[in-house]
C-alpha positions in Angstrom: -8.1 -9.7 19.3 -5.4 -11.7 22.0 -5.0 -10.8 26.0 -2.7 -8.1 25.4 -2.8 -4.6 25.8 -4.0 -2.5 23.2 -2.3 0.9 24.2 0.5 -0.1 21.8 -1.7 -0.7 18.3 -1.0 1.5 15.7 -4.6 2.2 14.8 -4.2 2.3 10.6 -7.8 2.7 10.6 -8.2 5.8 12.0 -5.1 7.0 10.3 -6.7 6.3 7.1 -9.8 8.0 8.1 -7.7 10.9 9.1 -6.1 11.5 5.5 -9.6 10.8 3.7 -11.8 13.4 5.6 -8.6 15.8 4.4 -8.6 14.7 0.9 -12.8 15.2 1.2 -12.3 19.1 2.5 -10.1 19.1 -0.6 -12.6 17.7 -3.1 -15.2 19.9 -1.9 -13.1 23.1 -2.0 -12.4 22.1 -5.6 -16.2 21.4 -6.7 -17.1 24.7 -5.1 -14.7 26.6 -7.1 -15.6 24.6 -10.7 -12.3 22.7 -10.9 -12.9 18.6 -11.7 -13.4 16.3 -9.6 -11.0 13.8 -9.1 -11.3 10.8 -10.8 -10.7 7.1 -10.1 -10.7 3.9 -12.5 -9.9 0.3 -11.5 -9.7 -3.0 -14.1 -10.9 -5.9 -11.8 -10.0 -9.2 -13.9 -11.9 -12.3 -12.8 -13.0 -13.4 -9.4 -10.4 -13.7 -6.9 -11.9 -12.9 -3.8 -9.2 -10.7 -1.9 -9.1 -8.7 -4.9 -12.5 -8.4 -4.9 -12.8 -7.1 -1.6 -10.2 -4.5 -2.3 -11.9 -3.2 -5.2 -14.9 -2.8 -3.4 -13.5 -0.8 -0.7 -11.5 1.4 -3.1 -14.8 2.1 -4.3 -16.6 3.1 -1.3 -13.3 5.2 0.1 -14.2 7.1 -3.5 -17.4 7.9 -2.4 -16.3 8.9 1.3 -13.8 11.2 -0.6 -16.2 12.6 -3.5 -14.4 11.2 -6.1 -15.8 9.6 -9.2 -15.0 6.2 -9.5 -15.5 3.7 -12.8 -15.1 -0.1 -12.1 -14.3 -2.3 -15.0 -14.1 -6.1 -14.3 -13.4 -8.5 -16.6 -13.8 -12.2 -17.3 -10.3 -14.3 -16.2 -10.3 -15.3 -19.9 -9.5 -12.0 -21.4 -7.1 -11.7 -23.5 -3.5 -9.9 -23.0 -4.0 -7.7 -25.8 -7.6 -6.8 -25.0 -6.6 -5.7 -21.9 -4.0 -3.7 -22.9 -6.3 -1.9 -25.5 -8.5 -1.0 -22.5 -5.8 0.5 -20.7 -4.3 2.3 -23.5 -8.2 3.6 -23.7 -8.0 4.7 -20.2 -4.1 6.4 -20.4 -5.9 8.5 -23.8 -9.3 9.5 -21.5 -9.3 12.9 -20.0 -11.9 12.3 -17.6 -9.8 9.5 -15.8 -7.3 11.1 -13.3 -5.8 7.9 -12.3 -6.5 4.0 -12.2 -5.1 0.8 -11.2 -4.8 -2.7 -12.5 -6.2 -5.1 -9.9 -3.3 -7.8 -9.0 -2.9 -10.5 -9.4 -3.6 -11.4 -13.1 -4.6 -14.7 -14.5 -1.7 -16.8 -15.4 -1.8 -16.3 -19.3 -1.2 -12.0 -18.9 2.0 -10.3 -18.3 2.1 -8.0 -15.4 4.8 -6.5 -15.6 3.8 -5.5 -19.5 0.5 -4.4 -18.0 2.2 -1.8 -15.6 4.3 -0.5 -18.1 1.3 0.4 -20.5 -0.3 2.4 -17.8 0.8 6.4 -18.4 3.4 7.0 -15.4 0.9 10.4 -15.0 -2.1 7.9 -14.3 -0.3 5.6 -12.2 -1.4 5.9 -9.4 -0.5 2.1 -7.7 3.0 3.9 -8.4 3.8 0.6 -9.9 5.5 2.0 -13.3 9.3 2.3 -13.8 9.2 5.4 -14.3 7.6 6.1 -10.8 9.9 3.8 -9.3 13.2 5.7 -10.7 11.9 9.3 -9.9 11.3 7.4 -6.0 15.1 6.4 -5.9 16.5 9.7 -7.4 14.5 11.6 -5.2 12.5 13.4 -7.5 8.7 14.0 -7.7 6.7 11.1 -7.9 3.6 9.0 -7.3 5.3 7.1 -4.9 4.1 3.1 -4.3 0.7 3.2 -1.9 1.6 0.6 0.5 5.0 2.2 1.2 4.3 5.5 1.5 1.1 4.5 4.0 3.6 3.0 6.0 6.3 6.0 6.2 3.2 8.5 6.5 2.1 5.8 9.5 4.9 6.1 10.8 4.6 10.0 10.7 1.3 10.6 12.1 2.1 8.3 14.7 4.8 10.1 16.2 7.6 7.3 15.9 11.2 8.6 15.4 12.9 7.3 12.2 16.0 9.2 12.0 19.2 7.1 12.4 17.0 4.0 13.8 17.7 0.6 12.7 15.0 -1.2 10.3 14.6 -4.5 9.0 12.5 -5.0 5.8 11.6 -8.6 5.9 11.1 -9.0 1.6 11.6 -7.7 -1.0 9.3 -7.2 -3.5 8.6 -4.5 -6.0 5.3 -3.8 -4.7 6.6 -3.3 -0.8 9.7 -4.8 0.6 12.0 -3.1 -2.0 10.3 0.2 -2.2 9.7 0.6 1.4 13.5 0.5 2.3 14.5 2.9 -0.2 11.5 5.5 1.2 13.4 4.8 4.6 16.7 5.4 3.6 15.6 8.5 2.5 17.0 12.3 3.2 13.1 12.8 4.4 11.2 14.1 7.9 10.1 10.2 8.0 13.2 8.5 7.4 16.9 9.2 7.4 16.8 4.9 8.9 19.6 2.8 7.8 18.0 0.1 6.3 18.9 -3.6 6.1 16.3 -5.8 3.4 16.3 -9.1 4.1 14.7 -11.8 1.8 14.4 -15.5 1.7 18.1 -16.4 1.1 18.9 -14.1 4.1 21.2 -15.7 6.6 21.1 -15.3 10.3 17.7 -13.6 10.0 16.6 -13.9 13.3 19.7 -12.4 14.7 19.1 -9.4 12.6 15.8 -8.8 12.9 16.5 -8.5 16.7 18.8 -5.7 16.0 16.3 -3.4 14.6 14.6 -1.0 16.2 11.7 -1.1 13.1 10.7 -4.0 11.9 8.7 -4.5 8.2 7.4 -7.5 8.0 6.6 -7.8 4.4 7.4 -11.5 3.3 3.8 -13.0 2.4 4.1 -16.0 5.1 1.8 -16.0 7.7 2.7 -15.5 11.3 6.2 -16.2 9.9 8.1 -13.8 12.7 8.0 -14.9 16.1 8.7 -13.1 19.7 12.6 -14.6 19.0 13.1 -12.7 15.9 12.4 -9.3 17.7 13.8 -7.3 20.5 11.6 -5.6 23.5 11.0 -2.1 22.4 11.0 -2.1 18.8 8.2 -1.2 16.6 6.9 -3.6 14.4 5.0 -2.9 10.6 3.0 -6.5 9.6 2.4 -5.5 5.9 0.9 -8.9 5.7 -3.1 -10.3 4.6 -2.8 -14.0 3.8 -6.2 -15.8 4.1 -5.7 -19.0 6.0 -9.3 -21.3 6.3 -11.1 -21.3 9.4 -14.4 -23.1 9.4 -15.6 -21.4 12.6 -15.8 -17.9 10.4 -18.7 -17.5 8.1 -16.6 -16.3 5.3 -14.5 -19.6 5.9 -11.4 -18.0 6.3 -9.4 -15.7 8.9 -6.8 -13.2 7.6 -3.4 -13.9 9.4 -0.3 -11.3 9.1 3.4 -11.9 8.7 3.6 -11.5 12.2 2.7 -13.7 15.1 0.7 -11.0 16.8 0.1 -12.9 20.0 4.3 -14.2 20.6 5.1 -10.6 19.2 2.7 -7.9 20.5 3.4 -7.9 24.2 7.1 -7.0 23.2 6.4 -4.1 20.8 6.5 -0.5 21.5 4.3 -0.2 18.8 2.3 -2.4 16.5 0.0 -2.9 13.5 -2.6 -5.4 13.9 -4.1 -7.3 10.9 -6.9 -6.1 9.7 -6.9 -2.8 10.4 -3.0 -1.8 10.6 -1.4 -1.0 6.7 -4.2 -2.0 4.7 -6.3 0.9 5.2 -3.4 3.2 4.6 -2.6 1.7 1.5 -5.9 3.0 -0.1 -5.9 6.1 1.7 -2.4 6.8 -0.3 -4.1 5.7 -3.6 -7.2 8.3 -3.3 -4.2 10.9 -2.2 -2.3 10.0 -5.6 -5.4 10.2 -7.6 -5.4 14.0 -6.0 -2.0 14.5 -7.0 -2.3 13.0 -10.3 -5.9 15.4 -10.6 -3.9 18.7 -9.7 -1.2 17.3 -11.8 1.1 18.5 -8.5 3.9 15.5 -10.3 3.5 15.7 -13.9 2.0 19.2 -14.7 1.6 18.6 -18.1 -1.0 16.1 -16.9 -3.5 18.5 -14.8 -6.8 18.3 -16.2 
C-alpha cells in the first residue's frame, strides 16, 4: 500500500465480514424456524462500470448472507416513466424485502423522483425523505448505509466519539449531510460536535486540523493533505474516484479523498481505500434488508 505502518488501518474489511457472518447466523435461524428469507432487489441502469462492480458485490454479499437476491439491469435508454413502473412493481411485491436504485442515473431520469417512488419500508439505501426525517428526529429508521457503516466503524473499532471534535468534509445527501447528523446524535457512537464543511468553506484547512475525527467525504481525490490534519486524529476517507493508470490491467487505480501517503503516518487511526468504508456500506444494506424483512422499523411491513 505506502511505507507506513499498518497498525493504525481501520480494517473495514474485516469489519464488514464481521456483521455479515452475524446477519448469516440470523438467516439461518430464521429458515430453520419457516420464517422468509430475506430478500434483496437492485435496478442496475446501463453500464457504468463502478456501478457495476457494486452491484456485483451486493450480489455475492447476498449469497454470503443467504439472502435472495433479484438483479434487474436496464438499458441507459430507458425511460423515466418505465422505470418508475418497475419500481412501483417492486414497492407492491411481497416477496421483495428491500431494493435499491443503482446511482447514478443517465442524464434524462430524475433521481430524486426515483427515490421518492421507492416505499420508505423498502428503502433500504435509506435514501427516501421519509428515512431521512425519522434519522433527524431520532426516531426508527433505515438509516443511510454509508453513514451508519461509518458510526458502526467507528464502534466496533473502539474509537471514542463522545464530546470529540469532527470535521465532515461535504455535504451531500447520500454521506456528508447524513453522517454529521448520526454524529451529533444522543447515541453510544456519537454525542461529537460536528462542524460540515463544503466547497464554499472558508479556512478549511485550519479547521480541519482542529478535529479530532475527520470525514473526508468531498468526491476529490487525494484532496486532504498532511496540513489539513493534526497528529493524533482519526481520519474516515469515504472516497472511491477512479483515476487512469495504464500500469493496472483494469486501466485505472481507485484513489480516496485523502492523501493516504502525506496523511497516514499522522493518524491514530485510518481507512484505507479500497477496503476502509466501502465494505461497510453494503454490510449496512444486507443489515437493513434484515430490518426491513423483520419489519423491526415499519411493522406493518413484516412479511
Amino acid at each position: 500500500m505506502n511505507p507506513t505502518t499498518t497498525s493504525n488501518l481501520i480494517d473495514g474489511k474485516q469489519t464488514a465480514e464481521d456483521i455479515k457472518a452475524e446477519i448469516a447466523l440470523e438467516v439461518a435461524a430464521r429458515k430453520a424456524a419457516g420464517q422468509k428469507v430475506p430478500h434483496l432487489a437492485a435496478i442496475l441502469v446501463g453500464h457504468d462500470g463502478g456501478s457495476e462492480t457494486y452491484v456485483r458485490n451486493k450480489v455475492l454479499a447476498c449469497e454470503r448472507v443467504g439472502f435472495a437476491s433479484t438483479l434487474l439491469r436496464y438499458e441507459d435508454d430507458i425511460t423515466e416513466a418505465d422505470l418508475l413502473a418497475k419500481v412501483d412493481e417492486l414497492n407492491r411485491d411481497p416477496e421483495i424485502d428491500g431494493f435499491i436504485v443503482q446511482l447514478p442515473l443517465p442524464a434524462h431520469i430524475n433521481p430524486e423522483k426515483v427515490i421518492e417512488a421507492i416505499s420508505p419500508e423498502k428503502d433500504v439505501d435509506g435514501f427516501h425523505p421519509m428515512n431521512i426525517g425519522r434519522m433527524v428526529a431520532g426516531l426508527p429508521a433505515l438509516l443511510p448505509a454509508t453513514p451508519s457503516g461509518i458510526v458502526e466503524l467507528l464502534s466496533r473499532q473502539g474509537i471514542k466519539t463522545s464530546g470529540k471534535h469532527a470535521v465532515v468534509i461535504g455535504r451531500s445527501n447520500i454521506v456528508g449531510t447524513p453522517v454529521s447528523i448520526l454524529l451529533a446524535k444522543n447515541l453510544d457512537t456519537a454525542n461529537c460536535t460536528v462542524t460540515l464543511c463544503h466547497s464554499r468553506t472558508e479556512n478549511l484547512a485550519e479547521i480541519c486540523r482542529t478535529a479530532d475525527i475527520v470525514v473526508a467525504a468531498i468526491g476529490r481525490p487525494e484532496f486532504v493533505t498532511a496540513d489539513m490534519v493534526r497528529p493524533g486524529a482519526v481520519v474516515i476517507d469515504v472516497g472511491t474516484t477512479r483515476v487512469p493508470d495504464a500500469s493496472k490491467k483494469s486501466g485505472y487505480t481507485l484513489k480516496g479523498d485523502v492523501n493516504f501517503a502525506e496523511v497516514a503516518p499522522l493518524a491514530a487511526a485510518i481507512t484505507p481505500v479500497p477496503g476502509g468504508v466501502g465494505p461497510m456500506t453494503i454490510a449496512m444494506l444486507l443489515l437493513n434488508t434484515l430490518r426491513s424483512a423483520k419489519g423491526e422499523i415499519y411493522p406493518h411491513a413484516a412479511g
